[in-house]
C-alpha positions, -999 to +999 in steps of 0.1 A: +427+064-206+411+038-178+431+008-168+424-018-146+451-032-123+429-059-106+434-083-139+439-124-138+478-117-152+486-089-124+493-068-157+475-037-163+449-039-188+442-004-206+398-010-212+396+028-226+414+054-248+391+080-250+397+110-272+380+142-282+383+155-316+381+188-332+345+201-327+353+192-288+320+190-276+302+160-263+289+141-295+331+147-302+341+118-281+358+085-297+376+063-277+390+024-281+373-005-259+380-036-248+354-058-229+381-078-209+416-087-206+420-112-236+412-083-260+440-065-245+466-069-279+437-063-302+425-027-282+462-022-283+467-024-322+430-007-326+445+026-307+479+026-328+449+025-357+432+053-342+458+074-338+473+067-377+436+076-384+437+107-370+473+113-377+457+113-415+433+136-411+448+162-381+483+170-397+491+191-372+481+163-344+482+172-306+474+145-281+466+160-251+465+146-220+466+154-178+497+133-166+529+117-175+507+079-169+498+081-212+533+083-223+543+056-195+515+032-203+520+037-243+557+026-235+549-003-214+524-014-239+550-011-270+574-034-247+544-059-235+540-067-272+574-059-286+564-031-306+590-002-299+600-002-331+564+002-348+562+034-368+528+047-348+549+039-312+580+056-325+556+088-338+546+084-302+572+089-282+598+104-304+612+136-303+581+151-324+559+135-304+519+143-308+516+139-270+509+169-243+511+166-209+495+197-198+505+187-163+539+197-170+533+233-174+505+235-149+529+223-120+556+240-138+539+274-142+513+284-120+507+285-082+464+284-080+448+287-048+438+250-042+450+223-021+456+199-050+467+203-083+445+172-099+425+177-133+392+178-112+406+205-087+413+229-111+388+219-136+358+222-113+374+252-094+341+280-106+368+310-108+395+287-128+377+261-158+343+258-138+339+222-157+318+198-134+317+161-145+282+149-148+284+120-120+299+138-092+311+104-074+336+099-104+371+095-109+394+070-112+393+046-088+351+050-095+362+035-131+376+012-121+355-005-096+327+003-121+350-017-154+351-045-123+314-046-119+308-048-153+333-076-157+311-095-134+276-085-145+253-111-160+225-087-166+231-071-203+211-042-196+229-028-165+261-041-181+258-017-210+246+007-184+282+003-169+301+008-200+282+039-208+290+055-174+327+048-178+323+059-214+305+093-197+333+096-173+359+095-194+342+121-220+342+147-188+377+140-186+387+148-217+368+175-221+381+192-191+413+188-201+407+205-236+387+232-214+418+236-193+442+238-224+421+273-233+433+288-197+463+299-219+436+321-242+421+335-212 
């Protein structure tokens, strides 16, 4: 998930839920976007979509993800539009919920032998996942002073050039967290 803070409203405005489905390699990446803030409702209602989508076709659905900023965002975003009581929200953050902060256990169960305990420190650490991300300069903040850019960009070509490296990014990250998940099989 990408958001960008730095909207007209002052509220955050989720541009990307990327996912990687079963297959988990690169060609496996779907995600929902939205070009700017006034498709915020509409990428909103096209992830709860999504995820009845996959909800359909993985019965045994795991959703899982590298911080506790999914399930807060999800919740802020079900209150923004007065949705907690939509079925898809309540699957979301109920007591069966699909979501999996692997986080949690990280903090929770391991002492590794970095200096951070960030999805890139561990996931690029070579004795640990050994995952690099293809652009070496990204991360968060990179996405979103590149979703900012292309907000401003007049130039289609290099616009769509923007979106696909913020697409790109996002893949590595999900990805690497799916790589870090098989730690536990190692």
């Amino acid at each position: 998930m990408e958001d960008n803070p730095l909207t007209p409203s002052g509220e955050k405005h989720v541009y990307l839920w990327g996912f990687l489905v079963p297959g988990y390699t690169n060609d496996d990446f779907e995600y929902v976007w939205t070009d700017t803030e006034d498709e915020d409702q509409q990428g909103w209602i096209m992830l709860l979509d999504k995820i009845e989508e996959y909800r359909n076709i993985y019965p045994d659905l795991i959703l899982a993800h590298y911080s506790s900023h999914e399930r807060t965002t999800i919740k802020k975003y079900a209150e923004r539009y007065s949705m907690e009581d939509n079925e898809t929200v309540i699957y979301l953050l109920g007591d069966k919920s699909p979501l999996f902060d692997m986080q949690k256990p990280v903090l929770e169960s391991l002492v590794l032998p970095l200096q951070g305990y960030g999805l890139k420190d561990i996931c690029k650490h070579k004795d640990l996942v050994n995952f690099q991300w293809e652009d070496d300069d990204s991360g968060s903040q990179w996405s979103i002073v590149q979703f900012n850019r292309f907000l401003e960009e007049t130039n289609p070509e290099y616009r769509e050039q923007l979106k696909t490296d913020i697409l790109g990014y996002n893949r590595d990250d999900v990805i690497a967290t799916r790589r870090l998940g098989m730690l536990r099989n190692a």
